[in-house]
LOVEXVEX-561051 format. One record per residue (C-alpha): chain; x, y, z. Coordinates in Angstrom, 1 decimal. Each point is the difference from the previous one (the first is absolute). Example, Ala and Ser with C-alpha at 12.3 -4.5 7.8 and 13.67 -1.06 7.14 Angstrom:
! residues 2
ATOM cadena   east  north     up
ATOM      A   12.3   -4.5    7.8
ATOM      A    1.4    3.4   -0.7
END
This chain:
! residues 407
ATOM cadena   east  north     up
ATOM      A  -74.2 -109.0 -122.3
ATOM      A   -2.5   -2.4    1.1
ATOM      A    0.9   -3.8   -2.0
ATOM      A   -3.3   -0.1   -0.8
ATOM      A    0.0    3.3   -2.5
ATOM      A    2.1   -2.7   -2.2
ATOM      A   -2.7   -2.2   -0.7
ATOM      A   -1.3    1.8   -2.9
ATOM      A    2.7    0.8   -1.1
ATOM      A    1.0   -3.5   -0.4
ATOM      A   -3.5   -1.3   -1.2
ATOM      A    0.5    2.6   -2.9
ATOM      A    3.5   -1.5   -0.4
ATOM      A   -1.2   -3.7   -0.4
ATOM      A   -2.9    1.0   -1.9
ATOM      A    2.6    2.0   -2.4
ATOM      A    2.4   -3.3    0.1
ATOM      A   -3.2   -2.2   -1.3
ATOM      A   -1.1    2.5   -2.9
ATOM      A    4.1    0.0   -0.3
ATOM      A    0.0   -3.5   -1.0
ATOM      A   -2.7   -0.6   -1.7
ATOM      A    0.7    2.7   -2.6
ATOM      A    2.8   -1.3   -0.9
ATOM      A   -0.9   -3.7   -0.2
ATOM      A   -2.5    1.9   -2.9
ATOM      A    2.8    1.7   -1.4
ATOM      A    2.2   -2.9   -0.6
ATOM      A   -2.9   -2.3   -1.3
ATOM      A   -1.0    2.6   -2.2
ATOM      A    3.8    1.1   -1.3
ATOM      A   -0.1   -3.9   -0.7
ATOM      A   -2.4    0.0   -2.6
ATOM      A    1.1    2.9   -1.0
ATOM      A    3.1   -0.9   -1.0
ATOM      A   -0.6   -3.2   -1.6
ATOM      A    1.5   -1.9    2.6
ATOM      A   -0.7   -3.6   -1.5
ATOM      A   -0.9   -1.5    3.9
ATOM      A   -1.9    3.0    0.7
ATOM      A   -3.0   -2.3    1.5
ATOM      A    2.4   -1.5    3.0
ATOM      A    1.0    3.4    1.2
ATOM      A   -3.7    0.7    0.1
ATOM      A   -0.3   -3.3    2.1
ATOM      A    3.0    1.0    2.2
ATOM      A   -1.5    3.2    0.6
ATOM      A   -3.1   -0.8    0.7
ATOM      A    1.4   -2.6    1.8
ATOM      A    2.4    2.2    2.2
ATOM      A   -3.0    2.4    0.7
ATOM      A   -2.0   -2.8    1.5
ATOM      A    3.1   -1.3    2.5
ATOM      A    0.2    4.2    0.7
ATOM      A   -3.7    0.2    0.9
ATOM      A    0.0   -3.5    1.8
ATOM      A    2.6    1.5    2.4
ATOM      A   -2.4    2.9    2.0
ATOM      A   -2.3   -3.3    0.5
ATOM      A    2.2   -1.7    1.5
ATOM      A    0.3    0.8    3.9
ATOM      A    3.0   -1.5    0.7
ATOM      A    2.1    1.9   -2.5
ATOM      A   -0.4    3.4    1.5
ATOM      A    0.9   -1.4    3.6
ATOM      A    2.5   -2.8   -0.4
ATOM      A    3.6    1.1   -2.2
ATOM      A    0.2   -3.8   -0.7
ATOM      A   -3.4    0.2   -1.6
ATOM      A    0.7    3.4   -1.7
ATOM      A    3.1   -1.8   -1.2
ATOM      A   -1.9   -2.7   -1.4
ATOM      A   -2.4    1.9   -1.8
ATOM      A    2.9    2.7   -1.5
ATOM      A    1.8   -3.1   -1.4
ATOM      A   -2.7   -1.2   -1.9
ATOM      A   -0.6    3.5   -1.3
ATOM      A    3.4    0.4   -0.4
ATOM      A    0.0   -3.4   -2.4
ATOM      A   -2.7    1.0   -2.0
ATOM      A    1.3    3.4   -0.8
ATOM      A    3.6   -1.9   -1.5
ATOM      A   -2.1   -1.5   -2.1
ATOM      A   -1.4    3.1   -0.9
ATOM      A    3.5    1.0   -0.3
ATOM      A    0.8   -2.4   -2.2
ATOM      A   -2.7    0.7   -2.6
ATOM      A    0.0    3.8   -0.3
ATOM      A    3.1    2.5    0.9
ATOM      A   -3.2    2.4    1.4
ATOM      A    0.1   -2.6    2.8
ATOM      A    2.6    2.1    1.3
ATOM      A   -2.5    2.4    0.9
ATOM      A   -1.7   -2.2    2.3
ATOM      A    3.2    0.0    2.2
ATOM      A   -1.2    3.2    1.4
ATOM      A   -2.7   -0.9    2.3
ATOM      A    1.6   -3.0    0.7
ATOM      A    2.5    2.2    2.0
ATOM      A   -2.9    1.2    2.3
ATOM      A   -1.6   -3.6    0.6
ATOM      A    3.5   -1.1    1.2
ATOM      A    0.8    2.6    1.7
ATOM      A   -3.4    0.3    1.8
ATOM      A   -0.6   -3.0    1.2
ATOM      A    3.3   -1.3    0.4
ATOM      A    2.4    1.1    2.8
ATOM      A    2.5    2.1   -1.0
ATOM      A    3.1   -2.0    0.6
ATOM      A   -2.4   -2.5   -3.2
ATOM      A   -1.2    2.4   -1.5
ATOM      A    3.0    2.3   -1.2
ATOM      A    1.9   -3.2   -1.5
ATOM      A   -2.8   -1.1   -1.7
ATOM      A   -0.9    3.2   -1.4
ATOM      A    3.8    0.1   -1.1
ATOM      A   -0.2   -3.5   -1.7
ATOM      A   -3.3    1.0   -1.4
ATOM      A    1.6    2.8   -1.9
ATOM      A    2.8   -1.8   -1.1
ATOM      A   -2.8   -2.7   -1.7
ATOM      A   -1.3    2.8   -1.5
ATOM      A    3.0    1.4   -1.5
ATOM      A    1.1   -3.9   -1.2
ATOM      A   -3.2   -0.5   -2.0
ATOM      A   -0.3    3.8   -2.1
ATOM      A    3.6   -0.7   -0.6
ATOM      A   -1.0   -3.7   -1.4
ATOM      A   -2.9    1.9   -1.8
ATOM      A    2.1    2.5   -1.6
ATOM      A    2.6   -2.2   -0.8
ATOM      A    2.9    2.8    0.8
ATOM      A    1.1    1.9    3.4
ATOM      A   -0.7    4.2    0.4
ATOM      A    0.7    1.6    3.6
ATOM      A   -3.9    1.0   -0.6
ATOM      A   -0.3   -3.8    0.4
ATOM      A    1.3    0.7    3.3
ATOM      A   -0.9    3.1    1.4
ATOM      A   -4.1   -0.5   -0.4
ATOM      A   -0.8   -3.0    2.0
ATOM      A    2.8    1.4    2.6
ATOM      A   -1.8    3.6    0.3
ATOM      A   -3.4   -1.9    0.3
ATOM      A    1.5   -2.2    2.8
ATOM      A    1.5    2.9    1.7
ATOM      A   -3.1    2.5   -0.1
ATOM      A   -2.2   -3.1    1.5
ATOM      A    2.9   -0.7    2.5
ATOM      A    0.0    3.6    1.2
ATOM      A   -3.8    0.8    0.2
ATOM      A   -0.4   -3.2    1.7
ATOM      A    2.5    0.1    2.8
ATOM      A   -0.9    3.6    0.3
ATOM      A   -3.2   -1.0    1.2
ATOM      A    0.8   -2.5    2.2
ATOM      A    2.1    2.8    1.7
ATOM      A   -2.7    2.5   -0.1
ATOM      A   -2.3   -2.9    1.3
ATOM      A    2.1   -0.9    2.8
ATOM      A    0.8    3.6    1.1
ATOM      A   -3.9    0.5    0.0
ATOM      A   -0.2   -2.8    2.2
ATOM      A    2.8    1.0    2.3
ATOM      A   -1.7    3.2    0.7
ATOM      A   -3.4   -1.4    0.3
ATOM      A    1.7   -2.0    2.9
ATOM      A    1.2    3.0    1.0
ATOM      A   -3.4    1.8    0.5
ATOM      A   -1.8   -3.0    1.6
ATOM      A    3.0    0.0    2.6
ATOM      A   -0.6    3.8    0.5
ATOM      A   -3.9   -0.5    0.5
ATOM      A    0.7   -2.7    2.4
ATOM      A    2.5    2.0    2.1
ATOM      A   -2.4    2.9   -0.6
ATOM      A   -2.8   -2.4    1.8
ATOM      A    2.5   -1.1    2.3
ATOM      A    0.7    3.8    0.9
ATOM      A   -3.3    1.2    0.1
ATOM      A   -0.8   -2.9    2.6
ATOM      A    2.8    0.1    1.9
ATOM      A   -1.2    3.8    0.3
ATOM      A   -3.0   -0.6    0.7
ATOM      A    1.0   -2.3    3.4
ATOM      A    2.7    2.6    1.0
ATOM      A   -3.3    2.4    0.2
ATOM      A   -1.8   -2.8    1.9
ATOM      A    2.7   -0.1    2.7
ATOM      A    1.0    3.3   -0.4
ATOM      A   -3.7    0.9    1.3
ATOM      A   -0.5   -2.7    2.2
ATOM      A    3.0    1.4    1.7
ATOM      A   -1.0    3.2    0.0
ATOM      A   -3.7   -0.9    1.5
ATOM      A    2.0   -2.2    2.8
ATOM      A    1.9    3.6    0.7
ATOM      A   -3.1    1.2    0.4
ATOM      A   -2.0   -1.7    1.6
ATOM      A    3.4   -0.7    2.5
ATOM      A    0.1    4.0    0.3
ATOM      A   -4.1    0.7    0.6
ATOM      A   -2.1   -2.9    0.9
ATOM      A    3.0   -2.2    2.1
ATOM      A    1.4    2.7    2.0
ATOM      A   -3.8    1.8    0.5
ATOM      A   -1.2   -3.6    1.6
ATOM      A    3.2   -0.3    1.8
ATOM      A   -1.1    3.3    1.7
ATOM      A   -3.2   -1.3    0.3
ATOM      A    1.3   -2.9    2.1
ATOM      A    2.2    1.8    2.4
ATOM      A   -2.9    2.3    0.9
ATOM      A   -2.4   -3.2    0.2
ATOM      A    2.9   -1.6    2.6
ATOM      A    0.1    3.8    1.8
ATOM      A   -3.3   -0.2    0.4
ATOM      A   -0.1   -3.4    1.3
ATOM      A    2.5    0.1    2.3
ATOM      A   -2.3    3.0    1.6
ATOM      A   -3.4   -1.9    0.2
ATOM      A   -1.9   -0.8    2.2
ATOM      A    1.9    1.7    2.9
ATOM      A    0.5    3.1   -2.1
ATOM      A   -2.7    0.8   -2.5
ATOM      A    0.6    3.5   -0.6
ATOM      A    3.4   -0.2   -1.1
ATOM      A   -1.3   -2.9   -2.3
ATOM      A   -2.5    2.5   -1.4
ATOM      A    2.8    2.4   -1.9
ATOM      A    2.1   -3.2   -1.2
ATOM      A   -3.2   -1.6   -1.2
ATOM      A   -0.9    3.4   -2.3
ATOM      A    3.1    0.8   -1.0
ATOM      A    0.0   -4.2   -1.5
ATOM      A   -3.2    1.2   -1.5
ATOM      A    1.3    2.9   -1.8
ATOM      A    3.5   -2.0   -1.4
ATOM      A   -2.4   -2.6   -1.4
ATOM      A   -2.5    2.7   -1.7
ATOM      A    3.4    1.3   -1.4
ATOM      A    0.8   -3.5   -1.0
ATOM      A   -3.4   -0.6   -1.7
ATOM      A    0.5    3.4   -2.2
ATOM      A    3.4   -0.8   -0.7
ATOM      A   -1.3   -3.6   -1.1
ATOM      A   -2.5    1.8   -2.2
ATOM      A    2.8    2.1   -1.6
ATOM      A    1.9   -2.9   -0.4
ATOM      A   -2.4   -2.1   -2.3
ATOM      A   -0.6    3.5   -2.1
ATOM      A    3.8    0.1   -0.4
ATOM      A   -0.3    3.6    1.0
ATOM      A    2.0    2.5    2.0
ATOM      A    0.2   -0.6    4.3
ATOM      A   -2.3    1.8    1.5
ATOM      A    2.1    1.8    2.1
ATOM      A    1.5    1.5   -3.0
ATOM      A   -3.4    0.9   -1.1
ATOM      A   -0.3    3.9   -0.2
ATOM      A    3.2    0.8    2.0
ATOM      A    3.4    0.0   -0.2
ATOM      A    3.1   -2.7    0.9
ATOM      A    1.7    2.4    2.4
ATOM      A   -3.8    0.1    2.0
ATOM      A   -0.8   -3.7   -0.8
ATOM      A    3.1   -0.9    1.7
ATOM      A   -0.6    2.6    2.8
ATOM      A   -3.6   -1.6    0.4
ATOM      A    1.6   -3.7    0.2
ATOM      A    2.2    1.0    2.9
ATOM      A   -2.6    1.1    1.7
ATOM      A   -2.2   -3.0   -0.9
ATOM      A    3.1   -2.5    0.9
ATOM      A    0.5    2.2    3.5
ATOM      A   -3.6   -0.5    1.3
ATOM      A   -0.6   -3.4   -1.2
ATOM      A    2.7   -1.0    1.7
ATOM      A    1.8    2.4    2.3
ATOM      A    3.4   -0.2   -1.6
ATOM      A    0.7    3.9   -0.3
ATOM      A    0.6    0.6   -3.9
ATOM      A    1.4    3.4   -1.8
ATOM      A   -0.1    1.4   -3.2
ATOM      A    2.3    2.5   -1.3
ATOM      A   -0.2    1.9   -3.4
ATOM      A    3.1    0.9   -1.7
ATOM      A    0.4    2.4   -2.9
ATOM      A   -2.6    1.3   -2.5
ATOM      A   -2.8   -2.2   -0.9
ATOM      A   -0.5   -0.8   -3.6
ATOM      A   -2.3   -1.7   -2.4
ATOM      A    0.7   -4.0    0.1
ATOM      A   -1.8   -2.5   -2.1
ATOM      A   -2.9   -2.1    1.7
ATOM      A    2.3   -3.6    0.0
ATOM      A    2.8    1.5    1.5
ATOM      A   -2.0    1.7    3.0
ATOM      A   -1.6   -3.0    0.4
ATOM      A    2.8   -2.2    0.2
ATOM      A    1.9    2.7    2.8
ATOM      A   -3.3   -0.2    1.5
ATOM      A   -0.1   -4.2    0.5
ATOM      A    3.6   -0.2    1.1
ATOM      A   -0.5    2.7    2.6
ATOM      A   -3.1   -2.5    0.5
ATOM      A    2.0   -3.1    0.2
ATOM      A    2.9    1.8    2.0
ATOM      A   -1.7    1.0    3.0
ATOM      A   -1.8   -3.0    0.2
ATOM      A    2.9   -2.0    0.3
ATOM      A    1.0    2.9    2.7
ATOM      A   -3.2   -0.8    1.9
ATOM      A   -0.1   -3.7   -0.5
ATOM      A    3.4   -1.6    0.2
ATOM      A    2.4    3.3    1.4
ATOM      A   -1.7    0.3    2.9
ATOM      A    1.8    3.9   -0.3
ATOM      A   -0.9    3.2    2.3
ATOM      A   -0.3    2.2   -2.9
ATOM      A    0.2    0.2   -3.5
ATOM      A    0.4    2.8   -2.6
ATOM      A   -0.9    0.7   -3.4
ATOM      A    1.5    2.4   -2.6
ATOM      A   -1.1    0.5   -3.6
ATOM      A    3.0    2.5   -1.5
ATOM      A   -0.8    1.8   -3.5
ATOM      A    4.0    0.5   -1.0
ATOM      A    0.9    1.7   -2.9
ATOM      A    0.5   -3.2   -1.9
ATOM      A   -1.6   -2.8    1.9
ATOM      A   -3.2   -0.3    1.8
ATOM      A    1.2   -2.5    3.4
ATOM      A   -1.9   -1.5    2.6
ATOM      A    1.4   -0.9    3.3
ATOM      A   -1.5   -2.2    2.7
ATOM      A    1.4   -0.1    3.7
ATOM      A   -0.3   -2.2    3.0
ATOM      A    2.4   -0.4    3.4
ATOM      A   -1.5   -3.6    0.0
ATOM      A    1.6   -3.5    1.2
ATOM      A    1.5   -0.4   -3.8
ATOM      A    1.1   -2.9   -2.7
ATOM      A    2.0   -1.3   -1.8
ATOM      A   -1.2    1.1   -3.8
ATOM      A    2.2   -3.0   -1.6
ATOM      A   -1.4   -2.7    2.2
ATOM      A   -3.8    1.4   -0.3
ATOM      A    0.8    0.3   -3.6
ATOM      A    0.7   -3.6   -0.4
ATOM      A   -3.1   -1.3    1.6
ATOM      A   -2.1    2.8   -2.1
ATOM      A   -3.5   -1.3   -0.5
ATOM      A   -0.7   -0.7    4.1
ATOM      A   -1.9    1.1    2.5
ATOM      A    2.4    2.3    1.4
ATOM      A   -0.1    3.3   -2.2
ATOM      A    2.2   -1.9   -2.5
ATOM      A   -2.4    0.3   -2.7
ATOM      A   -0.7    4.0    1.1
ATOM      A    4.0    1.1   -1.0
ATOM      A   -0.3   -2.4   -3.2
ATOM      A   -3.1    1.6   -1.2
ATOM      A    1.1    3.3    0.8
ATOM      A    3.3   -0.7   -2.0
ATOM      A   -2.0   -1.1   -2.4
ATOM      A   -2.4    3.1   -0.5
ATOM      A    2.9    2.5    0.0
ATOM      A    2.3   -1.7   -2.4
ATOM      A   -3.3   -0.8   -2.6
ATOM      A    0.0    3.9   -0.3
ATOM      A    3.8    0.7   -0.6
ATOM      A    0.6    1.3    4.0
ATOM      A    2.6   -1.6    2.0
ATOM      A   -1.0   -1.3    3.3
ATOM      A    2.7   -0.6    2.8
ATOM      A   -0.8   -1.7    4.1
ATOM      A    2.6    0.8    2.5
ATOM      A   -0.4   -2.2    3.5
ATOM      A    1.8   -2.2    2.9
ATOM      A   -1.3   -1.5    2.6
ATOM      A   -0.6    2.5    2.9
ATOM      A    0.5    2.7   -2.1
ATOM      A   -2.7    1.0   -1.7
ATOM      A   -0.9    0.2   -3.5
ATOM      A    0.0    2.7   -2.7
ATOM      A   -1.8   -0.3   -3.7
ATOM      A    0.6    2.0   -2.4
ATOM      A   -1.6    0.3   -3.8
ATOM      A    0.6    2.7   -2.7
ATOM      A   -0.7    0.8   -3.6
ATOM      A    1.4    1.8   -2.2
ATOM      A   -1.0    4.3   -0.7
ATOM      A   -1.7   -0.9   -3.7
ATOM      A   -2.9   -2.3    1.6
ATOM      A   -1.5    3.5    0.4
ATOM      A   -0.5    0.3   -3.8
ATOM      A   -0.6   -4.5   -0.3
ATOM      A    3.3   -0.5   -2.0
ATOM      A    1.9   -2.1    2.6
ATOM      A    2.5   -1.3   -1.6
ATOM      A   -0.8   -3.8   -0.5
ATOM      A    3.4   -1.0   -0.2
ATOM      A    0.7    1.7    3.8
ATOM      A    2.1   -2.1    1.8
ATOM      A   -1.7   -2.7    1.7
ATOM      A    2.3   -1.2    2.4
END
């Protein structure tokens, strides 16, 4: 309940409490004359008198914000109405909405005693009016202070629980906002990642090619200008590649070597790509029956086998290298092979981000793991390296499990 819903509630309430009091301050001056009473006049004056301190006290600021002022004002109230008291026995009436005032505006460890010596003022003058002593005497003014003392301090708990829980909601919309944000910059990094994979696995490793068939070529000009010729085409061809990939990039659509083919003949056609841009001999072997696989995961087996034989042909300086793309019963794998020079994966690991193919396993890592497939490197120096990536069977129907284990 919002703390605000109370308001008019409580306007209704004070507006109640005024029409309260001023019907009986009527009601006494009229049962004055009424009955004869011979000084009939000076309970109209102290009436009339103790509805003008009432009304003075809304006017005054400083009595709805400061409990000494409150205080103040209640005890000039409270004098007038003994006076009352003193004049009539219906001034016992009056006690009744005194309870509220006090307890209202006073705090509660003020206003509870003086509502109790309020009520025991009340029941000192009717018994002085009456001249005799009735439990009736007794149990009225105690009822009335009861009744205000419950609806009272049961709105003060119903206020303050309101407030509690509005507290509560505006903490749950600011962690909500802080959520929502902090979501909002894991997707920011998550695809600025993703583009650095990218553009790691297409555009880096096609100019890389570029530039060892720029320095082949070089190294065969001017003495040998025909064998410059091939070196210099087949550069021309890996950076038309590049510029289509680059063009598929910025329209965040599929690679083009996925583009109305397969994986198991992408793959083939990268091996053959990788073999006569740069000599190394690749392989490709199929395992097992081919089935349907959903366009991210294709195209991440497609930019590690990317990344992989780059590293073979940049830093491995290997005789051969094999690829194998195995459709198992209940995982979909991807090996890569090389007999190169080897590394060490911890010690490349720890400088990840360099120049030296550190960044290539990371992303690669990265790529496998962001779809739920495990992703392992096996390597020592002078011993070659093997990759290996899987996911799981169910990819085939897009309900890998998101909780896989990412290790």
């Amino acid at each position: 309940m919002n703390p605000h819903t109370l308001d008019r509630p409580l306007r209704v309430l004070r507006v109640c409490l005024h029409l309260l009091l001023a019907g009986l301050l009527a009601l006494v001056v009229v049962r004055a004359f009424l009955d004869g009473l011979p000084h009939a006049p000076f309970v109209a004056v102290a009436a009339v008198l103790m509805g003008a301190v009432y009304a003075a006290g809304p006017l005054l600021p400083r009595v709805g914000r400061s409990p000494r002022a409150a205080a103040g004002w209640l005890a000039v109230l409270g004098a007038v109405w003994l006076v009352l008291l003193c004049l009539t026995p219906e001034g016992v009436w009056l006690a009744f909405p005194l309870f509220f005032l006090h307890l209202h505006l006073l705090p509660t460890r003020w206003g509870l005693p003086v509502v109790a010596v309020t009520t025991a003022l009340a029941i000192a003058g009717f018994i002085g009016h009456q001249g005799s002593f009735t439990i009736g005497m007794v149990i009225g003014p105690t009822l009335g202070a009861a009744v205000a003392v419950a609806t009272v301090l049961g709105y003060q708990a119903l206020h303050r629980e309101s407030q509690r829980r509005q507290e509560l909601i505006e903490e749950l919309r600011a962690t909500r906002n802080d959520l929502a944000a902090a979501e909002r910059s894991a997707g920011v990094l998550a695809e600025r990642e993703r583009l650095a994979r990218e553009i790691h696995d297409t555009l880096a490793q096609g100019l890389s090619s570029i530039q060892l068939l720029l320095r082949a070529a070089e190294r065969a000009l001017p003495d040998r200008p025909g064998t410059a010729a091939p070196h210099v085409a087949r550069a021309r061809e890996a950076a038309q590649d590049n510029l289509t990939e680059a063009r598929r990039l910025v329209h965040a659509l599929a690679p083009v070597e996925l583009e109305g083919s397969s994986l198991p003949a992408a793959l083939r056609r990268l091996c053959a790509t990788t073999q006569q841009r740069s000599g190394l001999p690749v392989h490709f072997h199929l395992s097992g029956e081919p089935f349907d696989v959903p366009t991210p995961y294709e195209v991440a087996l497609l930019r590690i086998a990317q990344s992989a034989l780059a590293n073979a042909v940049r830093h491995a300086e290997a005789s051969r290298a094999e690829l194998t793309l195995s459709y198992m019963d209940t995982r979909l794998a991807l090996d890569a092979v090389d007999d190169g020079i080897g590394f060490d994966p911890v010690a490349v690991a720890s400088r990840a981000g360099g120049e030296d193919g550190g960044f290539g396993l990371a992303a690669m890592r990265a790529r496998a793991r962001s779809l739920g497939g495990t992703w392992t490197v096996e390597s020592a120096p002078g011993q070659g390296t093997a990759l290996a990536v899987s996911f799981p069977r169910d990819v085939a129907h897009g309900t890998a499990p998101a909780g896989e284990e990412r290790r």
